[in-house]
C-alpha positions in Angstrom: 14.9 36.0 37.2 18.3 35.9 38.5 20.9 34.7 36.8 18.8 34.4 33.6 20.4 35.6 30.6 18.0 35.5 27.7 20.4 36.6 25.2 23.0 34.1 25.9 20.5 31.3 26.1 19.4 32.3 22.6 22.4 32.9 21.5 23.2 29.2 22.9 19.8 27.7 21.1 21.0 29.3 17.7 24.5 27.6 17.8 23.0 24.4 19.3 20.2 24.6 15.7 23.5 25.2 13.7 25.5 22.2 15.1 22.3 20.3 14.0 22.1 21.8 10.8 26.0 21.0 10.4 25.5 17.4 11.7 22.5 17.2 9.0 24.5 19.1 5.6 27.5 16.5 6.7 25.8 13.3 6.9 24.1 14.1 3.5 27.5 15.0 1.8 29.1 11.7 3.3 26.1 9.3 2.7 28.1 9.4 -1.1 31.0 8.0 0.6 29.5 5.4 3.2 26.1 3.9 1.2 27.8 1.0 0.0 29.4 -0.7 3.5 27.3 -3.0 5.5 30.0 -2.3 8.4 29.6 -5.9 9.9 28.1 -9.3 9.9 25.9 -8.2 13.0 24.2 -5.3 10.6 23.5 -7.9 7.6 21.6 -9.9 10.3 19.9 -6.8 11.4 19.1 -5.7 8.0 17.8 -9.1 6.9 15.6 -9.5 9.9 14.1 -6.4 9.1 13.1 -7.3 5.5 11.7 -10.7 6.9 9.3 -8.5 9.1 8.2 -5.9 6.5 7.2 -9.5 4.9 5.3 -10.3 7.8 6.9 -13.5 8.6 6.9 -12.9 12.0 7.9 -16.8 13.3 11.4 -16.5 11.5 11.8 -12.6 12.3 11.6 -13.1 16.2 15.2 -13.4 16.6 16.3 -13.5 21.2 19.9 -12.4 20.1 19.7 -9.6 18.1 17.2 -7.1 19.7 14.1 -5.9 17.4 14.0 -2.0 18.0 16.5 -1.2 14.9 14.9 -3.5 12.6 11.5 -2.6 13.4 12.4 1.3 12.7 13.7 -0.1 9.6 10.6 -1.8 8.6 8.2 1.9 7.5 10.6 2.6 5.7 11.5 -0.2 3.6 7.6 -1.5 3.9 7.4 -0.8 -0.1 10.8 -1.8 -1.3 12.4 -4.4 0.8 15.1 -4.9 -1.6 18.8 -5.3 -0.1 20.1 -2.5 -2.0 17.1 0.0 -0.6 17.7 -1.7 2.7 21.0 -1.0 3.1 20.4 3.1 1.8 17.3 2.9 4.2 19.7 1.8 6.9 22.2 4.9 6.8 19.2 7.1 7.1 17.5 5.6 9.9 21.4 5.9 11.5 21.7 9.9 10.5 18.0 10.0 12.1 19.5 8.2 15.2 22.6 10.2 15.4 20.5 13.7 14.9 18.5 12.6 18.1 21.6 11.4 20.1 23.2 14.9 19.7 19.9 16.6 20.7 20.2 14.0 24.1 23.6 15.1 24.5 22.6 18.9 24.3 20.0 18.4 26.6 22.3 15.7 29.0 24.7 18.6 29.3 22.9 20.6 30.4 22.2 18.3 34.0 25.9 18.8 34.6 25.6 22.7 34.5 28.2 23.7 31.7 28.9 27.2 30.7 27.2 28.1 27.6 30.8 28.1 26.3 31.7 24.3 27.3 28.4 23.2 26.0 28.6 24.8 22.7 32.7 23.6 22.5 31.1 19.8 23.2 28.3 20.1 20.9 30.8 20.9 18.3 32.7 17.5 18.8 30.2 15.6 19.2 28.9 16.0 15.6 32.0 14.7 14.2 32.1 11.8 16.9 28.2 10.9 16.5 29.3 10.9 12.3 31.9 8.6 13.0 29.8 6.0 14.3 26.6 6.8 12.4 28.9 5.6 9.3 31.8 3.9 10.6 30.6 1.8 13.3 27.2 -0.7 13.9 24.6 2.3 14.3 22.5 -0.4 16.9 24.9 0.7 19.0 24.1 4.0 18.7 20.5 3.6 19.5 21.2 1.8 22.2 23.0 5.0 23.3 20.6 7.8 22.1 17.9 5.3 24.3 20.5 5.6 27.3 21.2 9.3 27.1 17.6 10.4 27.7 17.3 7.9 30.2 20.2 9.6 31.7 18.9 12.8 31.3 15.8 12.3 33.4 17.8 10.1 36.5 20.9 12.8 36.8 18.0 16.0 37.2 18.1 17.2 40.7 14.0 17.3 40.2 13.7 14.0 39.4 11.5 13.1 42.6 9.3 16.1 41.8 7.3 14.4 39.2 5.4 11.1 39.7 5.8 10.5 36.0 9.8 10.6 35.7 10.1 6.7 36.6 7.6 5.9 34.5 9.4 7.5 31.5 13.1 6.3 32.7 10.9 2.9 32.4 10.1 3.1 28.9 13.6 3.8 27.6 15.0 1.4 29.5 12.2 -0.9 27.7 13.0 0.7 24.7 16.9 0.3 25.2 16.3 -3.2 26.2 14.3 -3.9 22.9 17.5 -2.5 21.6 20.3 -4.3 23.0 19.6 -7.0 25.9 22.6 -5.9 27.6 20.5 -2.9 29.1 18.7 -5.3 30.8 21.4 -5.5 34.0 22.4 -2.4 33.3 19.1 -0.5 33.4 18.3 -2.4 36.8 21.9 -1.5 38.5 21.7 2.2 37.9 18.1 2.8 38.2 17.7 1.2 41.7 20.8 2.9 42.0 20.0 6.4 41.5 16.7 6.2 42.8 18.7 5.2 46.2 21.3 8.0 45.8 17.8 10.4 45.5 16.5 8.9 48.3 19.3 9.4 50.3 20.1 13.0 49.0 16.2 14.4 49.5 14.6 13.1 52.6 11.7 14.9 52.2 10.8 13.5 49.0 11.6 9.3 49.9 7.9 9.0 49.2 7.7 10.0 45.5 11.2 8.7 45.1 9.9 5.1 46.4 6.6 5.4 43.7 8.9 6.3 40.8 10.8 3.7 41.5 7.9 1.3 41.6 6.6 2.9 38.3 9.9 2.8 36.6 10.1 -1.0 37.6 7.3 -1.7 36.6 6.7 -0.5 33.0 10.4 -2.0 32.3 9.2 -5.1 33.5 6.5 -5.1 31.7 8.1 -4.3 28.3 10.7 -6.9 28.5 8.4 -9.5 29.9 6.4 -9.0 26.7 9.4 -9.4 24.5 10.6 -12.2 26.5 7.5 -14.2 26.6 7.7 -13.8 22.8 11.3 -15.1 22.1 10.5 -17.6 24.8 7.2 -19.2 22.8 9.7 -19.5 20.3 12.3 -21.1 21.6 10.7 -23.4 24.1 12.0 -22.4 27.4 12.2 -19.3 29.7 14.4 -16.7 28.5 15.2 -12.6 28.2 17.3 -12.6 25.5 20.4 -15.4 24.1 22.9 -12.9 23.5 24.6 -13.0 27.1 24.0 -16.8 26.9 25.9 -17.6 23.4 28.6 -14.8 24.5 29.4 -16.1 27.8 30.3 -20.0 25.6 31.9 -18.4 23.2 34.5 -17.0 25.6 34.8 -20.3 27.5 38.2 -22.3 27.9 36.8 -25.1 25.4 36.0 -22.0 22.8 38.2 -19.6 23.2 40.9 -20.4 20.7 38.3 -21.1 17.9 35.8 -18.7 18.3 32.4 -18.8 16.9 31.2 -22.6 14.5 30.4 -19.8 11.6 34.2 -19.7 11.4 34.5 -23.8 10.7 32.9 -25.5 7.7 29.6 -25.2 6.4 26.2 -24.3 8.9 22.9 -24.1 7.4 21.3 -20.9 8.0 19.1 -20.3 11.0 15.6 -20.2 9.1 14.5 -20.6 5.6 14.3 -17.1 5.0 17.6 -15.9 7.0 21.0 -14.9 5.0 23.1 -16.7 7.2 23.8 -18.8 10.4 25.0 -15.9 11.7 21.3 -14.2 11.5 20.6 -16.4 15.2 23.4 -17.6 17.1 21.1 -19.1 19.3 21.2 -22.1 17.6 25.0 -22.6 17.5 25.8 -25.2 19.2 28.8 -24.3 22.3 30.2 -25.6 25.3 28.5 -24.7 28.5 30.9 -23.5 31.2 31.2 -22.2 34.5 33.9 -20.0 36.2 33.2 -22.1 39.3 33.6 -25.6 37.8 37.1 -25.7 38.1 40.9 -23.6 39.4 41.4 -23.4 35.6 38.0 -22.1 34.9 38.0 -19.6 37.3 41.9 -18.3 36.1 40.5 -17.9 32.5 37.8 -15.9 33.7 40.4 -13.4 35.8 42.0 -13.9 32.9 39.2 -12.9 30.4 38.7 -9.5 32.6 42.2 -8.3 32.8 42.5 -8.7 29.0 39.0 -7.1 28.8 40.0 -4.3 31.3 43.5 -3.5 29.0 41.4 -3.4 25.8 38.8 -0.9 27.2 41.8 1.6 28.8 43.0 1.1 25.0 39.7 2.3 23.7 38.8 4.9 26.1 42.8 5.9 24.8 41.4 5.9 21.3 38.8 8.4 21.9 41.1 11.0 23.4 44.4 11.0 24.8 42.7 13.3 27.8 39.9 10.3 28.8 42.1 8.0 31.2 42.8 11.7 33.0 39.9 12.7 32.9 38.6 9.5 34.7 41.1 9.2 37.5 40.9 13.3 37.8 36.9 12.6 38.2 37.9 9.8 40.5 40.0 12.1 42.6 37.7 15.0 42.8 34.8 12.3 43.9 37.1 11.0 47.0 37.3 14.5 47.5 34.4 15.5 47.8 33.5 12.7 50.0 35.7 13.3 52.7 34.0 16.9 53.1 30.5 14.6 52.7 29.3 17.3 49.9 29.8 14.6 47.0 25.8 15.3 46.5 26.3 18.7 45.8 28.4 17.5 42.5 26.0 14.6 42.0 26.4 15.0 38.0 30.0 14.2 38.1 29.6 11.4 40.7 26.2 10.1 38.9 28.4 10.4 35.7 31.2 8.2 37.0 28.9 5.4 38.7 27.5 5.3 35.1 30.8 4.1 33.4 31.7 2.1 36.4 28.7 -0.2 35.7 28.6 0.0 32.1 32.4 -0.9 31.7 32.0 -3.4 34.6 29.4 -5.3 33.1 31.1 -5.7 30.1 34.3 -6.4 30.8 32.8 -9.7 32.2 32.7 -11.0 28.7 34.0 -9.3 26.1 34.1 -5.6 24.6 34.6 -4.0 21.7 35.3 0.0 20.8 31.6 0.5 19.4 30.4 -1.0 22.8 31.5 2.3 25.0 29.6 5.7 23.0 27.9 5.8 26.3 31.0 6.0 28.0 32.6 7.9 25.8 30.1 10.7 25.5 30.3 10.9 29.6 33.8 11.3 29.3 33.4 14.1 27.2 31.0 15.8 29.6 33.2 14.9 32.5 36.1 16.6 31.1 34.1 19.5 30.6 32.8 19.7 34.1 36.7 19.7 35.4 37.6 22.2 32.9 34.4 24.6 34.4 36.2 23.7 37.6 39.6 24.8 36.2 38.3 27.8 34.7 37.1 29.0 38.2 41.0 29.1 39.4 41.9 32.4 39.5 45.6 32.3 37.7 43.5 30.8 34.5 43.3 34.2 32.3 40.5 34.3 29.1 43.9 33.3 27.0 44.3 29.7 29.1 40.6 29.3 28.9 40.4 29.5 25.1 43.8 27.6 25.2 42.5 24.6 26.9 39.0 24.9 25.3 40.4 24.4 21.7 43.3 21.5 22.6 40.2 19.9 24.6 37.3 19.9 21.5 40.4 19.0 19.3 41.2 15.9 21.2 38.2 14.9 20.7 37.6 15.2 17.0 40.7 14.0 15.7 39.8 10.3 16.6 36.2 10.3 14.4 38.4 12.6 11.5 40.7 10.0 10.9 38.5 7.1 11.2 35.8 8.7 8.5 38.7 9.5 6.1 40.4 6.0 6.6 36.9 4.0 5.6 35.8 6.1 3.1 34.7 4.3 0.4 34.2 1.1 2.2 32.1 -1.8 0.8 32.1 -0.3 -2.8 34.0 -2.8 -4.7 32.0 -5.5 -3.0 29.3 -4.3 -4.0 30.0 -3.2 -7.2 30.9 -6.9 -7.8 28.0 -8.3 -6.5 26.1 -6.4 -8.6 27.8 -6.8 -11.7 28.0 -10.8 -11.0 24.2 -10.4 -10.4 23.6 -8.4 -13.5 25.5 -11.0 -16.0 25.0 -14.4 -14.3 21.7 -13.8 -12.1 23.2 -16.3 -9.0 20.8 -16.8 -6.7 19.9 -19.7 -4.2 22.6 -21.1 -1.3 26.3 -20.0 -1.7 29.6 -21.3 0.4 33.2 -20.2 -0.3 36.4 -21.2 0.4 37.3 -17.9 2.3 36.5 -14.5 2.6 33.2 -14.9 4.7 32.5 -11.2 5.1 32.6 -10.4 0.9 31.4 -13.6 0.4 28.3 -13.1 3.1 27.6 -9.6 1.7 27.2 -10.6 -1.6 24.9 -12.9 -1.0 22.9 -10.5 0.8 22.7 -8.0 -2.2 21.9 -11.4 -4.3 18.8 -12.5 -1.8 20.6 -15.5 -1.2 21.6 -17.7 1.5 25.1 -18.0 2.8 26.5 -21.2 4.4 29.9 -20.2 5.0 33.5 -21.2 4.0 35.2 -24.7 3.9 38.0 -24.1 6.1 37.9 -25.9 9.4 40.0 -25.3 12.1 41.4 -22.4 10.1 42.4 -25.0 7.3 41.5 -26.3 4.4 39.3 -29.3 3.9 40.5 -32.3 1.7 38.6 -32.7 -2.0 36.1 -35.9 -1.0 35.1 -33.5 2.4 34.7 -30.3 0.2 32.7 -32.4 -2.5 30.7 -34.5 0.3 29.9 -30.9 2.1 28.6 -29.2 -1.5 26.1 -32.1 -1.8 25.0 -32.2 1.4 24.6 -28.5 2.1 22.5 -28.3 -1.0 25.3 -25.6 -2.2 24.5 -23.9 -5.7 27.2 -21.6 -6.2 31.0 -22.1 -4.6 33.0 -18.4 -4.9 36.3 -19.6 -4.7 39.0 -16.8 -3.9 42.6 -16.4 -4.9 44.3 -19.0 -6.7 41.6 -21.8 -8.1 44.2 -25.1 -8.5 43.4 -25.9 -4.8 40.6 -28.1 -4.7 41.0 -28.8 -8.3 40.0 -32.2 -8.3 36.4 -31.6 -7.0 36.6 -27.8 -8.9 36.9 -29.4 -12.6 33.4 -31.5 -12.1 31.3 -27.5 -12.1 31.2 -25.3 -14.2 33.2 -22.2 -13.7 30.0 -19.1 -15.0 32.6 -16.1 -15.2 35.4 -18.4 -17.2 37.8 -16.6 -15.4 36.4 -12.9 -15.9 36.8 -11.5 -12.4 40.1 -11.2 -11.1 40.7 -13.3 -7.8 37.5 -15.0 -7.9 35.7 -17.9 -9.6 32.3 -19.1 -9.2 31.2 -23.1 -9.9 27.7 -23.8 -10.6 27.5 -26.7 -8.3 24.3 -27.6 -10.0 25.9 -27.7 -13.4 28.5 -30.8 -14.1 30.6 -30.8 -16.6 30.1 -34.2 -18.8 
């Protein structure tokens, strides 16, 4: 066969095996350093859904915010010890699992854009330290969300896509599958698959036919797999809904909201169900302000507002990943215009495919709010982006073997510095938490609802690890509440335990009625039996 080489494709398969094996020997030597941190409020709420399923108390697991996919891949494996301790171990192996599979997307995603074996094997390279990074430093849903999105892609950006009926039937199911994930592939699955099926359409005329039925098919089965979900999460909820994530996000961001943020973060709310760690477990039923962009001049300047803010934050995290990304983009961009002006933008469809990608993702984002751990989509693009300009670069005849293995080497090393820094900077993370936690646990056996004073994320984790319920801190409106509110609040709430951080003379008044369990053993923290009054 022309062209075919089998003894750099091997070659190629052995190095892409090793880069697994690597990704594999590394995640096991930092699973030491990274078993203890829960990472976030939105993976407690994960976690503790999933041990509510593996219980099989499905009416309080069905959760519309947080999509179901990562806590049901939880659930086999913490079937038989649903403990919060084994959950949160069982956790950073379903995310190794995750990130194993991502890397093999983004070996086989590279090859759609045509990459020397010497590119590909450079990208592969990073992308094991990057897919690390965010396997232990970052909310791994995200990273399923991504792996999901990356086969998907895989199967839309192929030049063959029209030949088989079946390829928009399987584009369907990981867009169900991504949707089940994270609702936010819900718009975005529809955008780019209708999309790309056009840009095929337009691209093969002789194939609009079986374009047209995978499109159809690929419709279809997504439909069908959200409709499910939604009917589900509807039943529950008593009205007609996909998912309340986009809902409670858009409030949140409103002009009523926006200085205060989410209720979690004023006074004491009850957690969502009986069996739930926190209010935070579903934010559907946080109470906000409904708003419009349209239902006033100032409404529609803090939206503008919102996106331009959005807009700087995401150049700042594209930034982040590599100081080469913003060039690479608007060097993508240019190459695109390019291209279209000699109408043979087709004939580079990976790069142009590639960049209508990011527009859409960022785009739909940047509507309401981002964060870094939003973009690995984008940011693994970018990667393969860059590479498909350097390919381009590397055909210029003035770049020599020397400038190749020049640009080669400050292009992977762009790209891993970023992930280095960040695994070396939170190593360690969570440990004292939770070596408190379980050393209050062992000692004083607190169990039942807890509140604070402050420090909702230690104080929400602990109570995690304790199988407890947590109803927040006292501060409202970022201040302190007065003794007859803080003492009304413990009785109403049904609190048990108050942690109380930092210096314990404030509230002392209501403080001196409970008794104090660790009589002042634990540096920075005391904990009153709100159950317990001292006579």
């Amino acid at each position: 066969m022309a062209g075919f080489n089998l003894k750099t494709v091997t070659k190629f398969n052995i190095i892409f095996c090793l880069c697994l094996v690597l990704y594999l020997i590394l995640s096991i030597y930092l699973l030491k350093y990274y078993h203890y941190d829960p990472i976030s409020r939105d993976l407690i709420s994960v976690m503790s859904i999933a041990k509510i399923y593996a219980a099989g108390d499905l009416g309080n697991a069905v959760n519309g915010y947080w999509g179901p996919m990562f806590s049901w891949l939880l659930v086999p494996i913490i079937y038989f010890n649903p403990t919060p301790q084994f959950t949160l171990f069982a956790t950073k192996i379903l995310a190794i699992m995750v990130g194993f599979f991502t890397i093999l997307g983004i070996g086989l995603l590279s090859n759609r854009f045509k990459l020397t074996k010497s590119i590909q094997m450079s990208i592969l390279f990073a992308s094991v330290f990057i897919v690390l990074f965010y396997v232990f430093g970052l909310n791994p849903v995200d990273l399923l969300l991504t792996c999901f999105l990356i086969y998907y892609l895989y199967i839309i950006y192929s030049s063959k896509y029209p030949l088989t009926w079946y390829n928009g039937m399987v584009c369907g199911i990981l867009g169900g599958l991504a949707f089940l994930t994270k609702s936010f592939a819900l718009p975005f699955f529809l955008i780019t698959f209708i999309l790309f099926n056009l840009l095929h359409y337009f691209k093969d005329a002789e194939l609009r036919k079986r374009i047209f039925k995978n499109l159809f098919l690929g419709l279809a089965v997504f439909f069908i797999i959200s409709g499910l979900w939604g009917g589900v999460i509807s039943e529950k909820y008593g009205y007609l809904t996909l998912g309340t994530s986009g809902e409670y996000n858009f409030k949140e961001i409103g002009p009523i909201q926006k200085d205060v943020g989410s209720p979690i973060w004023h006074g004491f709310i009850k957690p969502s169900n009986k069996e739930a760690t926190s209010a935070w477990e579903d934010p559907t039923y946080l109470k906000l302000s409904s708003w419009s962009p349209l239902q006033s001049q100032n409404s529609f300047k803090h939206e503008i507002d919102m996106i331009s803010g959005n807009i700087i934050k995401t150049l700042m995290f594209l930034n982040e990943l590599s100081y080469f990304s913003l060039l690479i983009i608007l060097f993508s961009l240019l190459f695109i215009i390019w291209q279209l002006k000699n109408h043979s933008v087709l004939k580079h469809h990976q790069i142009f495919f590639a960049f209508l990608t990011i527009t859409v993702f960022i785009g739909l984002y940047v509507l309401i709010f981002v964060e870094f751990r939003y973009f690995y989509l984008v940011y693994f693009l970018i990667t393969l982006m860059g590479g498909y300009l350097l390919q381009l670069l590397f055909k210029k005849t003035y770049c020599t073997r020397e400038i190749k293995s020049i640009l080669l080497v400050v292009f992977v090393a762009s790209l891993i510095v970023m992930p280095l820094t960040g695994l070396l900077e939170n190593k360690d993370g969570g440990e004292n938490i939770y070596d408190l936690a379980s050393t209050i646990n062992d000692e004083y056996h607190i169990q039942g609802n807890i509140a604070s004073n402050d420090g909702y994320m230690a104080s929400l984790y602990m109570a995690y690890l304790w199988n407890s319920h947590y109803y927040g801190t006292s501060l409202r409106n970022w201040n302190n509440i007065s003794d007859s509110e803080l003492e009304k609040d413990l009785q109403d709430y049904n609190i048990d335990y108050y942690l109380y951080w930092g210096d314990s003379n404030y509230n002392s008044d209501v403080l001196v009625k409970y008794k104090e369990i660790t009589q002042g053993k634990i540096e920075d923290l005391k904990i009153y039996s709100i159950k317990e009054k001292i006579q």
